[in-house]
The first five atom37 places (N, CA, C, CB, O) and aatype in JSON, in Angstrom:
{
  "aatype": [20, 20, 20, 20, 20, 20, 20, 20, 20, 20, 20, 20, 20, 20, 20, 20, 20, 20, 20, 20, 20, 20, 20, 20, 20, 20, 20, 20, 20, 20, 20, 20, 20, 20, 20, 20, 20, 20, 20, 20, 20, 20, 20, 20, 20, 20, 20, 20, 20, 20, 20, 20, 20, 20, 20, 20, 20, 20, 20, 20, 20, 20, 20, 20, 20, 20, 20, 20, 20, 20, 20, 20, 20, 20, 20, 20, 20, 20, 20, 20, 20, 20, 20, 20, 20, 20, 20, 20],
  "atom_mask": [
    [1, 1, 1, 1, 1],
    [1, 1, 1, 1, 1],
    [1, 1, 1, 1, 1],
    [1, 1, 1, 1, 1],
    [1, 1, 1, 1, 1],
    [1, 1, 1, 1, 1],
    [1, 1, 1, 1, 1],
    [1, 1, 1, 1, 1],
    [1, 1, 1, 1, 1],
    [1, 1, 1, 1, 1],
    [1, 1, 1, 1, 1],
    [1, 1, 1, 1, 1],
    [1, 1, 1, 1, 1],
    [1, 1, 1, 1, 1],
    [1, 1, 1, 1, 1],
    [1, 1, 1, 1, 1],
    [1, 1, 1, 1, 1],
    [1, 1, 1, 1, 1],
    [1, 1, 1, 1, 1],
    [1, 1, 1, 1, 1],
    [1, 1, 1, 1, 1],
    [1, 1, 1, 1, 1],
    [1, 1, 1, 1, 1],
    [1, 1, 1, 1, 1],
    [1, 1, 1, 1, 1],
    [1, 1, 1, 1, 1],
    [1, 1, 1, 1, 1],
    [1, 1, 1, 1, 1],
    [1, 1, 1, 1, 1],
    [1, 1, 1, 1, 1],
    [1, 1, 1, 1, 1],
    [1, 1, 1, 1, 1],
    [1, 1, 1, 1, 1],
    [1, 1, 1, 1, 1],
    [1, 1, 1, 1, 1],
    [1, 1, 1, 1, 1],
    [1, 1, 1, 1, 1],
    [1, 1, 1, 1, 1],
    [1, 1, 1, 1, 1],
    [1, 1, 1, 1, 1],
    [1, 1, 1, 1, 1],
    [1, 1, 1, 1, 1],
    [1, 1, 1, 1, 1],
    [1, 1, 1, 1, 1],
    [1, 1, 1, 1, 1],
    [1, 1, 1, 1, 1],
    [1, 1, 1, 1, 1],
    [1, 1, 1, 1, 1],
    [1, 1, 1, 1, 1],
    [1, 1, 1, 1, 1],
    [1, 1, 1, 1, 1],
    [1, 1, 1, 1, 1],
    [1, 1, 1, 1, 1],
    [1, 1, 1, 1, 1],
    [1, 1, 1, 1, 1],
    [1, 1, 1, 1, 1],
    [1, 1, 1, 1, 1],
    [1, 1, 1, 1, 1],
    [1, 1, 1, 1, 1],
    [1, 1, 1, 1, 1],
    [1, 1, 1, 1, 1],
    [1, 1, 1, 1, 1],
    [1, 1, 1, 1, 1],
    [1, 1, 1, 1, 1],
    [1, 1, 1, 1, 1],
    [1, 1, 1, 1, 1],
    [1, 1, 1, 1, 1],
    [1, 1, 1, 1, 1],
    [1, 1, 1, 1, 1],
    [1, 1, 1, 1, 1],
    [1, 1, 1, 1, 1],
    [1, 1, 1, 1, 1],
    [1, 1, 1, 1, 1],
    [1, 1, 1, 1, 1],
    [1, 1, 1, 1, 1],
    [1, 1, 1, 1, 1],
    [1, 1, 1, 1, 1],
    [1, 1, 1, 1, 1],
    [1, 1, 1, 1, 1],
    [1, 1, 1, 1, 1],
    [1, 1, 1, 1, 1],
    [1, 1, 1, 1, 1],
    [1, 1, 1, 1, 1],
    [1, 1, 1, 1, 1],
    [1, 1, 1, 1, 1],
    [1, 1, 1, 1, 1],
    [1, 1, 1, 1, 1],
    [1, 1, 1, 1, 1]
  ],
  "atom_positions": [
    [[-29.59, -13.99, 11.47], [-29.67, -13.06, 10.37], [-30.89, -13.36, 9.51], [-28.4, -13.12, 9.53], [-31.57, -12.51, 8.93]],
    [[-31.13, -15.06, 9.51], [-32.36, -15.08, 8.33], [-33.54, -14.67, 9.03], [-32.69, -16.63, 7.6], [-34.24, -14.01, 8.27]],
    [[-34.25, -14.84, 10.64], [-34.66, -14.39, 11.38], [-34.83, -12.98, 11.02], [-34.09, -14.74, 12.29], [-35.92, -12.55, 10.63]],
    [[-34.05, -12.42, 11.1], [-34.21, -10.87, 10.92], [-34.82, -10.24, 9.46], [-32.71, -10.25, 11.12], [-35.7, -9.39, 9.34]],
    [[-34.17, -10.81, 8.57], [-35.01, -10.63, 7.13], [-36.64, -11.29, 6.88], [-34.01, -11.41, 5.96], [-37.4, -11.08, 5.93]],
    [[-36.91, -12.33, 8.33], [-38.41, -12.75, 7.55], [-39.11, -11.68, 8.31], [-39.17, -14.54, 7.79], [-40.24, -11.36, 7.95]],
    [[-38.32, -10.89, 9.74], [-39.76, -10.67, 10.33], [-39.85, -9.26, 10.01], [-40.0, -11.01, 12.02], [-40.87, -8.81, 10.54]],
    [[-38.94, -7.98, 9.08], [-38.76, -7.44, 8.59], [-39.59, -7.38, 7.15], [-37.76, -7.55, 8.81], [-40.27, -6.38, 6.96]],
    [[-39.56, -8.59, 5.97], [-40.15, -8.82, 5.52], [-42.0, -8.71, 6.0], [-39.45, -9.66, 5.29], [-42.93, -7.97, 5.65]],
    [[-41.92, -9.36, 6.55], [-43.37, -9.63, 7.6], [-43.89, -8.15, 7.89], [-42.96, -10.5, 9.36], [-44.81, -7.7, 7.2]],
    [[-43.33, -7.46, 8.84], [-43.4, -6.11, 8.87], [-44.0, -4.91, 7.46], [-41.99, -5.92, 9.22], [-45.01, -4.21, 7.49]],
    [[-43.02, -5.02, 6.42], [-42.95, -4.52, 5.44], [-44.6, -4.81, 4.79], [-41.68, -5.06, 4.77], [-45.44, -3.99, 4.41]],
    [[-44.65, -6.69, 4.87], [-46.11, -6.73, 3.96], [-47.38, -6.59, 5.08], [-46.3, -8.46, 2.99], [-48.52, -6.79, 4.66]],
    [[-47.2, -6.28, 6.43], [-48.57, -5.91, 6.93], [-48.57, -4.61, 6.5], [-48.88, -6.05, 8.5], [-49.57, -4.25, 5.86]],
    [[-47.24, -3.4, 6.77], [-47.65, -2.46, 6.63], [-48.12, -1.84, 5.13], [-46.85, -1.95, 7.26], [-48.91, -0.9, 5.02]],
    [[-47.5, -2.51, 4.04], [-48.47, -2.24, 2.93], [-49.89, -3.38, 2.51], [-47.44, -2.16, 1.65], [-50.45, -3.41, 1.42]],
    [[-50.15, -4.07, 3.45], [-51.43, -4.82, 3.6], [-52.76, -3.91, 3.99], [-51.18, -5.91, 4.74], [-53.95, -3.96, 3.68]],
    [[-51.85, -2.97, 4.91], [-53.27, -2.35, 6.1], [-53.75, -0.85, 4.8], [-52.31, -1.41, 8.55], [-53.31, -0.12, 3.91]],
    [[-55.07, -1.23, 5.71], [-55.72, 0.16, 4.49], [-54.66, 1.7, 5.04], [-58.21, 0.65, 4.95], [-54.01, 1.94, 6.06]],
    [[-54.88, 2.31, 4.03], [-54.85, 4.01, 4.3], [-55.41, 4.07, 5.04], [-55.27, 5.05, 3.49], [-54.74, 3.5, 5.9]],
    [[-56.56, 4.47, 5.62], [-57.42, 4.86, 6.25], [-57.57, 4.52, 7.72], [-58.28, 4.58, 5.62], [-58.42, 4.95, 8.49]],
    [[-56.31, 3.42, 8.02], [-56.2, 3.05, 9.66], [-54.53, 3.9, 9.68], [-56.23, 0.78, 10.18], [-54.14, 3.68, 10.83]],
    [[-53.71, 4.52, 9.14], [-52.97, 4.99, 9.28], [-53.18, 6.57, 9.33], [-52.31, 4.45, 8.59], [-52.22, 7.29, 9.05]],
    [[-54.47, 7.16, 9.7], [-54.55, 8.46, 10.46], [-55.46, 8.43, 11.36], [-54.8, 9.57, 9.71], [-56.55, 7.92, 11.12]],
    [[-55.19, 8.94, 12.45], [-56.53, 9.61, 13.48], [-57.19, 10.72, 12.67], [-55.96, 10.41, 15.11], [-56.91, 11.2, 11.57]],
    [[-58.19, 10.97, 13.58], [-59.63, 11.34, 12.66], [-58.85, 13.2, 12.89], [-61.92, 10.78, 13.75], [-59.19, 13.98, 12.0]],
    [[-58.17, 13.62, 13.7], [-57.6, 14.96, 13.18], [-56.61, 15.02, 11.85], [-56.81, 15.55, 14.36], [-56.67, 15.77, 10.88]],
    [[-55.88, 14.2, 12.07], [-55.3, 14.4, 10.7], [-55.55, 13.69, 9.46], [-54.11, 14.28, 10.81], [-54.64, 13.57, 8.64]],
    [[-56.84, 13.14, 9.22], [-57.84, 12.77, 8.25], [-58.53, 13.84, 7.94], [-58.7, 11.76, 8.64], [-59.05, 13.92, 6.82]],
    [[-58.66, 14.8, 8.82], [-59.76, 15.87, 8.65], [-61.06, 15.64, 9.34], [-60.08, 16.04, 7.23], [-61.88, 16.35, 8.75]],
    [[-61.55, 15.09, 10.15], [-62.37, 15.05, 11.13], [-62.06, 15.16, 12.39], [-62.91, 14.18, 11.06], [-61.71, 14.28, 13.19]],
    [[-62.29, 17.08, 12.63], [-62.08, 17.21, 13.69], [-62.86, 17.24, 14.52], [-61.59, 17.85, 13.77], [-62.54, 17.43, 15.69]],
    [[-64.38, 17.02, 14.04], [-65.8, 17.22, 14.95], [-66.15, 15.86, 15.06], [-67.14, 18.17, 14.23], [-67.33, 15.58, 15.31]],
    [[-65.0, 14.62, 14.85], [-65.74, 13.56, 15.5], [-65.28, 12.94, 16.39], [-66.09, 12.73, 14.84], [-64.07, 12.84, 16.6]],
    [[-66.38, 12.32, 17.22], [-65.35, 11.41, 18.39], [-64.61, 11.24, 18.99], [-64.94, 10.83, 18.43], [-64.6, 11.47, 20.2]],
    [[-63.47, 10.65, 18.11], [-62.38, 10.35, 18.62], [-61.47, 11.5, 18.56], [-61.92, 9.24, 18.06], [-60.45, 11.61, 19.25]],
    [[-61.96, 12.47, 17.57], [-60.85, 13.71, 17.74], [-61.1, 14.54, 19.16], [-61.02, 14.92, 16.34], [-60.32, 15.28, 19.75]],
    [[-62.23, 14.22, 19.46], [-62.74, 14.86, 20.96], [-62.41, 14.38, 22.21], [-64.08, 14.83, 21.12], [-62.18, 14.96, 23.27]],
    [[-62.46, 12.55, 21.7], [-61.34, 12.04, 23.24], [-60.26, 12.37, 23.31], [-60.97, 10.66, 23.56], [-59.68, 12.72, 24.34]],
    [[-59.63, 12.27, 21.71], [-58.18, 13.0, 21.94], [-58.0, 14.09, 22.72], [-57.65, 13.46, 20.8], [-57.59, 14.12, 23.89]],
    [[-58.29, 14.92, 22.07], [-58.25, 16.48, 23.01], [-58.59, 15.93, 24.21], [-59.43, 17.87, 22.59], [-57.96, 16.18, 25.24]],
    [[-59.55, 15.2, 24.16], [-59.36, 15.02, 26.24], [-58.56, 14.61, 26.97], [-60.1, 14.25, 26.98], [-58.46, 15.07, 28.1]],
    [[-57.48, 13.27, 26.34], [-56.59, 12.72, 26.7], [-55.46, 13.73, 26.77], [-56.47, 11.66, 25.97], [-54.59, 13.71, 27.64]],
    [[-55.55, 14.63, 25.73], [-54.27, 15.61, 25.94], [-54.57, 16.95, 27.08], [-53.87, 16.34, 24.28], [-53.69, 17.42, 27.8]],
    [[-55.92, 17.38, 27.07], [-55.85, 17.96, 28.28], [-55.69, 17.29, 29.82], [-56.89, 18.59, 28.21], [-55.31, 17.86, 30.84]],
    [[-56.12, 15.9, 29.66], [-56.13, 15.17, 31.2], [-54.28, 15.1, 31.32], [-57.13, 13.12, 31.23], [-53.8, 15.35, 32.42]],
    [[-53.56, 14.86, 30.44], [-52.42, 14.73, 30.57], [-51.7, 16.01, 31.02], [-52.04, 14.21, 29.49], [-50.92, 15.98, 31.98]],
    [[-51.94, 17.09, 30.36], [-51.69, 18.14, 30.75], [-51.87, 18.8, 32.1], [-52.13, 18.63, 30.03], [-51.15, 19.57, 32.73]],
    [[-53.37, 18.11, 32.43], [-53.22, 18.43, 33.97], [-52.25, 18.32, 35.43], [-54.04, 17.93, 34.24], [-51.71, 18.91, 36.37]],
    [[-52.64, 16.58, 34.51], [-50.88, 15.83, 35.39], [-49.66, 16.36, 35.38], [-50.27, 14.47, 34.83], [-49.05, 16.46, 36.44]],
    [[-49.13, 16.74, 34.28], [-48.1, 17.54, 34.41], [-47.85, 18.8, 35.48], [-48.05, 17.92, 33.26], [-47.01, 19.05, 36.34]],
    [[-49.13, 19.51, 34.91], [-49.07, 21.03, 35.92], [-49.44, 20.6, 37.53], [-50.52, 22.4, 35.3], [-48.69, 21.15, 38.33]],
    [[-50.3, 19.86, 38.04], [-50.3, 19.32, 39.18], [-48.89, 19.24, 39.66], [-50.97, 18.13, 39.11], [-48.48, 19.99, 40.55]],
    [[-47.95, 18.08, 38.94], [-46.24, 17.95, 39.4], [-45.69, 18.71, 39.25], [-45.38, 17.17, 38.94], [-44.63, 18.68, 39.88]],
    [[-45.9, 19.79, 38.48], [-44.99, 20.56, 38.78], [-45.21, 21.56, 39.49], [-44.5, 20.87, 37.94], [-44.23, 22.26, 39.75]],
    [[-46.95, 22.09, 40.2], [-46.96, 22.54, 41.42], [-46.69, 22.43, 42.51], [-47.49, 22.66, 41.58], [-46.13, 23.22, 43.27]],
    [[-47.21, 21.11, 42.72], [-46.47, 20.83, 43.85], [-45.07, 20.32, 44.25], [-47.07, 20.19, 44.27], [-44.8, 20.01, 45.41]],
    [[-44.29, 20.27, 43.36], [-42.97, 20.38, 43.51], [-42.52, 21.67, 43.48], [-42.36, 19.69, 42.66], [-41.46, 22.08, 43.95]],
    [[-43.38, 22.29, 42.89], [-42.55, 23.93, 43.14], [-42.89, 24.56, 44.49], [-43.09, 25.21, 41.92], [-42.12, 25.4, 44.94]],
    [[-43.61, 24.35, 44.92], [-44.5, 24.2, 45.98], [-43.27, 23.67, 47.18], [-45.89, 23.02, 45.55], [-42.53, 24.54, 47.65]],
    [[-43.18, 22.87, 47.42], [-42.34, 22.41, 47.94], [-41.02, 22.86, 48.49], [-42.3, 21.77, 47.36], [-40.62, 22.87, 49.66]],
    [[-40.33, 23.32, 47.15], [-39.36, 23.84, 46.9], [-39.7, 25.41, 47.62], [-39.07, 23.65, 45.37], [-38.61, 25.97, 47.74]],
    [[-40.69, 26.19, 48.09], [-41.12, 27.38, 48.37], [-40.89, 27.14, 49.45], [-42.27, 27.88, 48.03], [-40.16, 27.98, 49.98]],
    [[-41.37, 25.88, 50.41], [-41.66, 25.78, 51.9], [-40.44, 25.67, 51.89], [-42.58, 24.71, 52.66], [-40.03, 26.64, 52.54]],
    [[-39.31, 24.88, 51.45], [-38.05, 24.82, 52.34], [-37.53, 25.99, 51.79], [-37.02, 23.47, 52.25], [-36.67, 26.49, 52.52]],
    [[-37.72, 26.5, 50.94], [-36.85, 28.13, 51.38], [-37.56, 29.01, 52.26], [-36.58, 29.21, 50.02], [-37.16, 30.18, 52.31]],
    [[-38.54, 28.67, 52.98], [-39.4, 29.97, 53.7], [-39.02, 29.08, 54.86], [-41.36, 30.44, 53.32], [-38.69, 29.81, 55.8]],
    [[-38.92, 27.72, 55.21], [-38.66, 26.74, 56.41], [-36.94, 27.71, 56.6], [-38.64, 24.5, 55.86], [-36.76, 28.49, 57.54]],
    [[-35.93, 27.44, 55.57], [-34.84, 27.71, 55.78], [-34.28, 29.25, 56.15], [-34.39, 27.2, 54.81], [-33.21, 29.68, 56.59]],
    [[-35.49, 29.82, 55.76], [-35.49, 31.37, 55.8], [-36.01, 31.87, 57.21], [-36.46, 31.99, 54.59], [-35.74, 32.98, 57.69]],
    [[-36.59, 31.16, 57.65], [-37.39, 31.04, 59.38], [-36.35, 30.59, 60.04], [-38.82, 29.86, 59.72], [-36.29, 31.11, 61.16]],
    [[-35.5, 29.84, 59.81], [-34.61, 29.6, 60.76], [-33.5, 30.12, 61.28], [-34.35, 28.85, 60.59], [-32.9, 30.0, 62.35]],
    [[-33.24, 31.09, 59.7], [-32.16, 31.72, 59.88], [-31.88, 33.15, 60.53], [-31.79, 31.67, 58.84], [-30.92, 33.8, 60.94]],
    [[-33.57, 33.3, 60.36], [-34.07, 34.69, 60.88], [-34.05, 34.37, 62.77], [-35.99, 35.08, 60.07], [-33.46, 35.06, 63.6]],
    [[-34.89, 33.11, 63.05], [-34.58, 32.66, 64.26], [-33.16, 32.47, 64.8], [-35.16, 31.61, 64.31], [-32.98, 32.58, 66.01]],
    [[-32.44, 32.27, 64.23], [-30.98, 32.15, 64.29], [-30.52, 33.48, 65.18], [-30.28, 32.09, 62.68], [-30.36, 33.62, 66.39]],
    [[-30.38, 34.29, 64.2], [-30.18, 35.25, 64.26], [-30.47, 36.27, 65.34], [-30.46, 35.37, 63.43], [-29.58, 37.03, 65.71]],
    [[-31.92, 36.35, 65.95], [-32.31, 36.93, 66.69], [-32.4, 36.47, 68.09], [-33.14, 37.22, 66.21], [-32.63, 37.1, 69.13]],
    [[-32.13, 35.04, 67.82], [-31.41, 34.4, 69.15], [-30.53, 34.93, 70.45], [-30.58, 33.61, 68.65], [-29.36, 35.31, 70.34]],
    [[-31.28, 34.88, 71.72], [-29.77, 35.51, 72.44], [-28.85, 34.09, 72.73], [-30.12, 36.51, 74.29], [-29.15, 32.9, 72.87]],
    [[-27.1, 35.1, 72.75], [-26.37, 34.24, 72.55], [-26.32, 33.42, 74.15], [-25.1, 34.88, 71.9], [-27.48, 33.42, 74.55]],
    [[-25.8, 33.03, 74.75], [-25.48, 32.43, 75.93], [-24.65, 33.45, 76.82], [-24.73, 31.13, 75.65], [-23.74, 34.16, 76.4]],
    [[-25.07, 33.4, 77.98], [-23.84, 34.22, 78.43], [-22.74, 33.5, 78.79], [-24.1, 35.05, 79.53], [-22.68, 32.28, 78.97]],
    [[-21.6, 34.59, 78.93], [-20.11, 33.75, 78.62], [-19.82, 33.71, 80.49], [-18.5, 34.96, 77.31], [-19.93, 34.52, 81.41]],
    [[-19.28, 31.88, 80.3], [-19.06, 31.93, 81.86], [-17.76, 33.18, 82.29], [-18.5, 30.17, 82.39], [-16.93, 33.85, 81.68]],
    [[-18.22, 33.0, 83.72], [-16.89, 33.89, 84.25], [-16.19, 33.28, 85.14], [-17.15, 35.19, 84.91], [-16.74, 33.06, 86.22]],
    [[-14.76, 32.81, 84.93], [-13.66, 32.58, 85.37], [-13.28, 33.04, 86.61], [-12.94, 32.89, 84.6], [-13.11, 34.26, 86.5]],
    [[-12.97, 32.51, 88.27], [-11.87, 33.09, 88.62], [-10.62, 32.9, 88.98], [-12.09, 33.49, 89.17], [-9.9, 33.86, 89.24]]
  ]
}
C-alpha cells in the first residue's frame, strides 16, 4: 500500500514538473504546417492503408470461396447421374 502512494505521488510530481508545452503535439498546439504535424498525417495515412489492404483481401477471399462454392454447385448439378445397375 505504501508502495502505491510513493509511486503515485511520483507520478503526480513529474506530471506537474513537465512543461505545458510537451503535453501537445504540434496539431493541437496549433501548428499544423510543421513537421511533425506532417509525419503525423503520414503515420495516420500509412496506417490507414494497412487497414484497407486487410480488409481487401479478406474480403477478397471471402468472394473466391463463394464463387469456388458456387462452381461447384453449379458443377454438381449439371453432373450426369450414374446409371442405375440392372438387376436380374
Amino acid at each position: 500500500m505504501k508502495k502505491i502512494r510513493i509511486l503515485s505521488a511520483a507520478a503526480v510530481w513529474a506530471w506537474f514538473a513537465s512543461p505545458a508545452s510537451l503535453l501537445a503535439c504540434a496539431a493541437c498546439f496549433g501548428k499544423s504546417d510543421s513537421n511533425m504535424a506532417r509525419s503525423l498525417n503520414a503515420g495516420i495515412f500509412s496506417l490507414m492503408a494497412v487497414v484497407v489492404t486487410v480488409l481487401v483481401g479478406a474480403s477478397s477471399f471471402f468472394v473466391f470461396l463463394s464463387r469456388k462454392a458456387a462452381a461447384t454447385a453449379q458443377a454438381e448439378q449439371t453432373a450426369k447421374p450414374p446409371a442405375p445397375e440392372q438387376t436380374q
